[in-house]
N, C-alpha and C positions, 0 to 999 in steps of 0.2 A: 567762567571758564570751567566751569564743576562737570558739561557736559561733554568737554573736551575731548580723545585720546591721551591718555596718561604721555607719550612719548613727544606728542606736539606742545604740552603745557613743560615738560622738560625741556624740549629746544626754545621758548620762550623765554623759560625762567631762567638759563644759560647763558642771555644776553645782559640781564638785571645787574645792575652794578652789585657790589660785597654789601656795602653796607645799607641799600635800597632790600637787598633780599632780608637781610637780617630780619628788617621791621617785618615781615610778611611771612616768616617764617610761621609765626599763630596763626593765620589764617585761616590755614585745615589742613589736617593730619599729613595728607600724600604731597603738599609742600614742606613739611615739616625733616618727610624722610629724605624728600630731596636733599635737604639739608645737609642731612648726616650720611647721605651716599659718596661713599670714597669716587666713585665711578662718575657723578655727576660733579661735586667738586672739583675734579682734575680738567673734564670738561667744562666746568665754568671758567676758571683760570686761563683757557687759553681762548675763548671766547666773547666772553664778557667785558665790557671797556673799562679801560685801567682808571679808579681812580688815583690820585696824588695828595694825600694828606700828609703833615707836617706833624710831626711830634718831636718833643723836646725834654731830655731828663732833668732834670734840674730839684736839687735839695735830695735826691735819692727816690724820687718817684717818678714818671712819667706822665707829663701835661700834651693835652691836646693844642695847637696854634693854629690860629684864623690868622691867615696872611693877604690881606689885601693891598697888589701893585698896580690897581686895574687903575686908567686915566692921568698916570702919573706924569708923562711925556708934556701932556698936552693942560699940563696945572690945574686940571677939574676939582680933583680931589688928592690929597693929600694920602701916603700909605700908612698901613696901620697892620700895627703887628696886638693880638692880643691873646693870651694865657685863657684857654678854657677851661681850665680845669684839669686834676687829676683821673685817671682812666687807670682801670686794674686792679689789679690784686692789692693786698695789703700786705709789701712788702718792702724795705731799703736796697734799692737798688745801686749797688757801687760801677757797673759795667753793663753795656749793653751793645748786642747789633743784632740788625737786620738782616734776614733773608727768606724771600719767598713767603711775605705775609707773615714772618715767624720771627719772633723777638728772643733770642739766648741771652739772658738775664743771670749774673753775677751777683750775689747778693753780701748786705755786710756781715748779715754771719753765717759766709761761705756756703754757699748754697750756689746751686746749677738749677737753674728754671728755663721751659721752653715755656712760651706764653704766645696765643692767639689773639690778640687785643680785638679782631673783627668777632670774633666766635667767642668772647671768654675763657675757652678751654686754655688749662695747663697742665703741667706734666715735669714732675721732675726727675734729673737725672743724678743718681747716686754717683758719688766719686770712685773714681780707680781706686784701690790698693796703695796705688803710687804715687798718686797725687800730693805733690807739695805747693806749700802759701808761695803766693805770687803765678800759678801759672797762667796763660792765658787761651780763652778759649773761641774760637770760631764755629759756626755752623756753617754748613753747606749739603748737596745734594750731587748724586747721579743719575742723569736720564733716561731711565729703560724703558724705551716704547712706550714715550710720555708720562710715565707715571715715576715720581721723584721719590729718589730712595734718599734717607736723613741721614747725616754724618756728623758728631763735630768732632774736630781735632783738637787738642791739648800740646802745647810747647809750652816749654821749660827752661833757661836757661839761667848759668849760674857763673857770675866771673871773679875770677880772682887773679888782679896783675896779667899775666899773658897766659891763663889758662882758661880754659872755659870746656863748662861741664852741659848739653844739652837733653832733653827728653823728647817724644814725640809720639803719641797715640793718640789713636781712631777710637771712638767711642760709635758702633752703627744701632742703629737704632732697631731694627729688625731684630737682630741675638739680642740686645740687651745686653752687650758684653763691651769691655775695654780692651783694646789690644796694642803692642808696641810696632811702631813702624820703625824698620832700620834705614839707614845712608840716606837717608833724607834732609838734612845740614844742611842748609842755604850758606854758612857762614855770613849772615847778613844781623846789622841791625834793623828793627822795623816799626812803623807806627804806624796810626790811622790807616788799621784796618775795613774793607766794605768789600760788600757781597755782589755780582754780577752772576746770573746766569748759572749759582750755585756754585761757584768758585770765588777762590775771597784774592782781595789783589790789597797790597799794602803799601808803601813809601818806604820803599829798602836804601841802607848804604853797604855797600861790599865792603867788608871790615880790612881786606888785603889789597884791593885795588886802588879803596879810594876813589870810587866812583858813587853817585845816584843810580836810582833806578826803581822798576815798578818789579815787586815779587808776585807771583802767582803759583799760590798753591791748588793743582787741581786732582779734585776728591777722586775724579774716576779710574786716575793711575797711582790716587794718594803721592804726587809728588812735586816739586818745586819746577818754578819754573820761570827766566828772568826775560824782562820784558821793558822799554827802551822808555825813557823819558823826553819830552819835546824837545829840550835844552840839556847837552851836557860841560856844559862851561862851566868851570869851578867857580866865576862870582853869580852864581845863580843857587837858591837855596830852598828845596824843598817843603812846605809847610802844613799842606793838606789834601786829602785825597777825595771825592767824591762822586754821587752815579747820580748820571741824569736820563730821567724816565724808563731805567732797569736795561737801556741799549749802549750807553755809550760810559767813559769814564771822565772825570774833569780834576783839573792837579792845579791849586794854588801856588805859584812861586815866586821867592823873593829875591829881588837883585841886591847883593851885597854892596855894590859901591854906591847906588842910590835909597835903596830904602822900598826904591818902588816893587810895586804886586802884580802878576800879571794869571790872568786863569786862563789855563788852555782846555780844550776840549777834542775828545777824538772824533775822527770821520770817515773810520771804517763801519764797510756797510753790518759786519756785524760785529762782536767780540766774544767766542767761546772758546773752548779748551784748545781748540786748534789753531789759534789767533797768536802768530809768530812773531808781527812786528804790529806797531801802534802808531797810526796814523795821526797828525795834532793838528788843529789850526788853532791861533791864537781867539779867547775868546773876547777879553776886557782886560784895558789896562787900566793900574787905578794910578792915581797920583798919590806919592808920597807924604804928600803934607796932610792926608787926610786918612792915613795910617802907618804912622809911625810908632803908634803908639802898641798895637794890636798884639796882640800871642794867642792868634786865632785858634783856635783847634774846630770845628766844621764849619760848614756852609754849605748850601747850594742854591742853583742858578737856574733861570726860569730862561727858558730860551728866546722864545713869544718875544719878550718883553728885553729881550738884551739885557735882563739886570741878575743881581747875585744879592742871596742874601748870607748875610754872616752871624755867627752868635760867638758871642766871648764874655769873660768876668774877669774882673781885677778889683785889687784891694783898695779901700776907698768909703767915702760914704759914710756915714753917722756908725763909731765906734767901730772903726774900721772893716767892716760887712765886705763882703763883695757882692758888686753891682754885678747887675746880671744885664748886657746891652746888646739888642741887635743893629747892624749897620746896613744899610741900603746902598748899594751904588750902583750906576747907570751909566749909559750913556751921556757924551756931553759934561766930563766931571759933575754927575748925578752922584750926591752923598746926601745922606739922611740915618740920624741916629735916634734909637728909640731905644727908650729907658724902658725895661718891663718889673724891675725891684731888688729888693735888695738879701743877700741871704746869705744865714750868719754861717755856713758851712763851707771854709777856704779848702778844704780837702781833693773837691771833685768840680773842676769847671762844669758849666753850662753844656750840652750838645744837643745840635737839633737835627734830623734828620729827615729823608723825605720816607716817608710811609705807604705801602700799598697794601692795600687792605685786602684780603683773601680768606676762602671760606676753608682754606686747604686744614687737614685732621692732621693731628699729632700724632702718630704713631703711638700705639700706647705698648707698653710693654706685654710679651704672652707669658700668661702664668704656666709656667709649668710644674707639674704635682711635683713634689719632693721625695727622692727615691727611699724606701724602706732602708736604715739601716742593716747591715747585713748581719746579723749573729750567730752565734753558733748555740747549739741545744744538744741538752743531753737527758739521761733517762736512768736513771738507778733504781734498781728492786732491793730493798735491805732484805738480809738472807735472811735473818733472825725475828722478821715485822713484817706482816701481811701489807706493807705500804710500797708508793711508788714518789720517787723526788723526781721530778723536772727542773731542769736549772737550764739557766740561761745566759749567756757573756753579758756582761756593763761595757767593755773593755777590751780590744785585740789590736795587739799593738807586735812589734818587733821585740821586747824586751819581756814582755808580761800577759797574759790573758786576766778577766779579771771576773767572778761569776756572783751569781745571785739564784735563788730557789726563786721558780716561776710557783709552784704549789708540790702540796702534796696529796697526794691520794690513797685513802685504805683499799685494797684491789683482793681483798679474803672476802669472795661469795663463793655463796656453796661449798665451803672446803677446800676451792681452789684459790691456794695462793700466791704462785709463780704465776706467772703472765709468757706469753711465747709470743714473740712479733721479729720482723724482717727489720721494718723499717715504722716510721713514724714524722708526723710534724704536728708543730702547735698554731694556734692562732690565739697572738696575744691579744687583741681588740677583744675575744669571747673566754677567755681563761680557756681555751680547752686543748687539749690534745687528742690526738689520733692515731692509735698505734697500728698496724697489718701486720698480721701472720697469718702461720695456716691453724 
C-alpha cells in the first residue's frame, strides 16, 4: 500500500475496525498519523464497523470478558463467560461509565479520570471549587457538524427530612473550566445511569408524583428532560437501564405481586435529543423461580440470539466474600449460571457493560501562559547621594500597598548627579530599568 495516494489508504484504513487499527498503527509512520489525526478519527467513528466488547469493573479495576452464546439453542456447546484479565491504568476505580468510546472513571481517592481504553490515552479532570464528596458525575457530548464537543455534568444532592439542597454544573472540555447551570431540578430520584447518542438517560421516580419514568438530560440545551416508561402500573418496579448497540435503550422490570422480570426494548427508528416519546416492545420474560433471588444492577442483551446476559454479587461463599455471578437466560426458560469468583470487597457490586471501542482523542486541555502580575514601580533619586532606588509593590490590595527595593543604583558620572526623565519602566527577568527624558 506504500505506493498508494495518501487519501485512498485513509478511505481504507476508515473502514479498519478500533482495535484491528491499533495493532497496525507501527506499521509506518503516515499510518501512525493517521492515528492521531482528530479529522481522520471522527471519520473513522462514523464509518468503520462497530465492534461490541464487554467489560466489567469488578474489585475496583476494569476486566476484559470473552462471552460466548454462540450454538446454545441448538445444545452444541455450552456458554462460557470468562474474565480476561485487567486492562488500564493503575488505578482503584469506585465509579464508572461509558460514552462514545470514553470511560469517566471515579476513583477511590477522588479523582475524575477520562480514559480511552482503545487508544491508552488519559486525561484528568481537576475538580470545581465546589465540588462536594458524594457528587455524581456523567459525560456526554454535542454534535457540531460531526465533530463531538465533551461535556460532563456534576449533580449534587443533599436531603434533610423534606428539604433538599441540589447542585448542578457543566465541566466543557474546550475552556477547561467549570460552570453552574440554573433551574434545571428534575425533582427526581435517579439511578442506573447510560449514555446514548451523547446524552445520558437514567431510571427516575418523580419524588411528588409518584410515578416511574425515564430522565434525560441533554448536553446540547444542558437541560432535563422526561421520557415515558413501557409500564406505568404501580405493581411494576423498575430495576435496570441498559443500551443495545449504541441505537436503542432496554429497562429490566420487576412485577411486585409475582416476583417475575420482564426486559423491554425500544423500536423507535432512532433516539436523540429530539426523541419525545419511547416506543417499547416487550423483549423476554423471565420466570420467577429462577430469579427471585437477584439485586441486579446491569446487564445486557444480544438480540441475534434472543438472550440477556446479567451480572450481580451477593454475600456468601468461604468467609463470607461476595460471589461475583453471571446469569444467562433465554428463550424457552433458558437459565444458565456461571460462577466467575469470589472477592473480598462488599463495598461495590460487579458491573458489566457493553463497550465500543473508538480511536476518538480526549481533548486535552490548552495551556494558556499565565498573565504577568500587575505591579506598580517607582523611582527615587536621594537628594543628598549620587544614587537611584527602584522599588517595586509585593502587594495591592484595598486596605494596604506593600513595597520591596528592586535595586539600587550610583547615577554620579561625570559630575552629573540628578538624572531628568519623563517616564520610565523596568524589566524584572533582566534587573534593568529604562528611564526617557530629554
Amino acid at each position: 500500500m506504500s505506493n498508494l495516494p495518501l487519501d485512498l489508504v485513509e478511505e481504507i484504513l476508515s473502514r479498519v475496525p478500533a482495535t484491528s487499527l491499533k495493532r497496525l498503527r507501527s506499521t509506518c509512520k503516515s499510518w501512525n498519523n493517521c492515528y492521531k489525526d482528530q479529522r481522520f478519527t471522527e471519520k473513522h467513528s462514523v464509518i468503520a464497523a462497530k465492534q461490541f466488547l464487554v467489560l466489567m469493573l469488578k474489585d475496583c479495576r476494569v476486566s476484559s470478558v470473552s462471552v460466548n452464546l454462540n450454538e446454545i439453542h441448538n445444545n452444541i456447546a455450552a456458554p462460557s463467560i470468562e474474565l480476561k484479565g485487567v486492562v488500564g491504568p493503575q488505578m482503584q476505580i469506585s465509579g464508572i461509565f461509558h460514552c462514545d468510546g470514553l470511560l469517566l472513571c471515579t476513583t477511590k481517592d477522588d479523582r475524575l479520570e477520562v480514559w480511552n481504553p482503545c487508544t491508552g490515552q488519559t486525561r484528568r479532570v481537576q475538580h470545581s471549587i465546589h465540588y462536594k464528596t458524594n457528587s455524581e458525575f456523567v459525560l456526554g457530548y454535542v454534535n457540531n457538524n460531526s465533530r463531538h464537543s465533551y461535556k460532563i455534568l456534576r449533580y449534587w444532592n443533599f436531603y434533610m427530612s423534606n428539604y433538599r439542597v441540589s447542585e448542578f454544573e457543566i465541566y466543557d472540555f474546550s475552556s477547561d473550566s467549570w460552570r453552574f447551570i440554573d433551574e434545571v431540578n428534575p425533582y427526581c430520584l435517579t439511578e442506573g445511569e447510560v449514555s446514548l447518542k451523547g446524552n445520558t438517560y437514567w431510571l427516575a421516580s418523580d419524588e411528588k408524583r409518584d410515578i416511574d419514568l425515564i430522565l434525560r438530560f441533554d448536553f446540547s440545551i444542558e437541560r432535563y428532560q422526561r421520557l415515558n416508561l413501557p409500564i406505568l402500573k404501580s405493581d411494576y418496579e423498575t430495576e435496570a437501564l441498559s443500551v443495545v448497540r449504541e441505537k436503542q435503550l432496554s429497562v429490566l422490570l420487576k412485577r411486585n405481586d409475582t416476583l417475575e422480570r420482564e426486559i423491554w426494548v425500544t423500536t423507535n427508528d432512532k433516539i436523540d435529543h429530539t426523541t419525545k416519546n419511547l416506543l417499547w416492545i416487550k423483549f423476554l420474560a423471565i420466570d420467577q423461580r429462577t430469579c427471585y433471588h437477584w439485586s441486579c444492577v446491569s446487564f445486557f442483551i444480544d438480540e441475534e440470539k434472543k438472550m440477556a446476559v446479567f451480572c450481580d454479587g451477593y454475600i456468601g461463599g468461604i468467609n463470607e466474600t461476595s460471589r461475583r455471578m453471571f446469569y444467562i437466560i433465554g428463550e424457552d426458560k433458558y437459565y444458565r449460571e456461571l460462577y466467575v469468583g469470589d472477592s473480598p470487597i462488599r463495598s461495590h457490586r460487579p458491573f458489566v457493560f457493553n463497550y465500543v471501542p473508538s480511536l476518538v482523542q480526549i481533548p486535552q486541555a490548552t495551556v494558556i501562559p499565565k498573565r504577568r502580575r500587575q505591579q506598580l514601580s517607582l523611582v527615587l533619586q536621594r537628594c543628598r547621594a549620587s544614587k537611584v532606588d527602584v522599588w517595586i509593590t509585593d502587594k495591592i490590595d484595598t486596605k494596604e500597598v506593600q513595597w520591596s527595593k528592586f535595586f539600587t543604583v550610583d547615577v554620579d558620572i561625570g559630575g552629573r548627579a540628578m538624572l531628568s526623565y519623563d517616564s520610565f519602566f523596568i524589566d524584572k527577568e533582566k534587573g534593568m530599568a529604562l528611564l526617557c527624558g530629554l
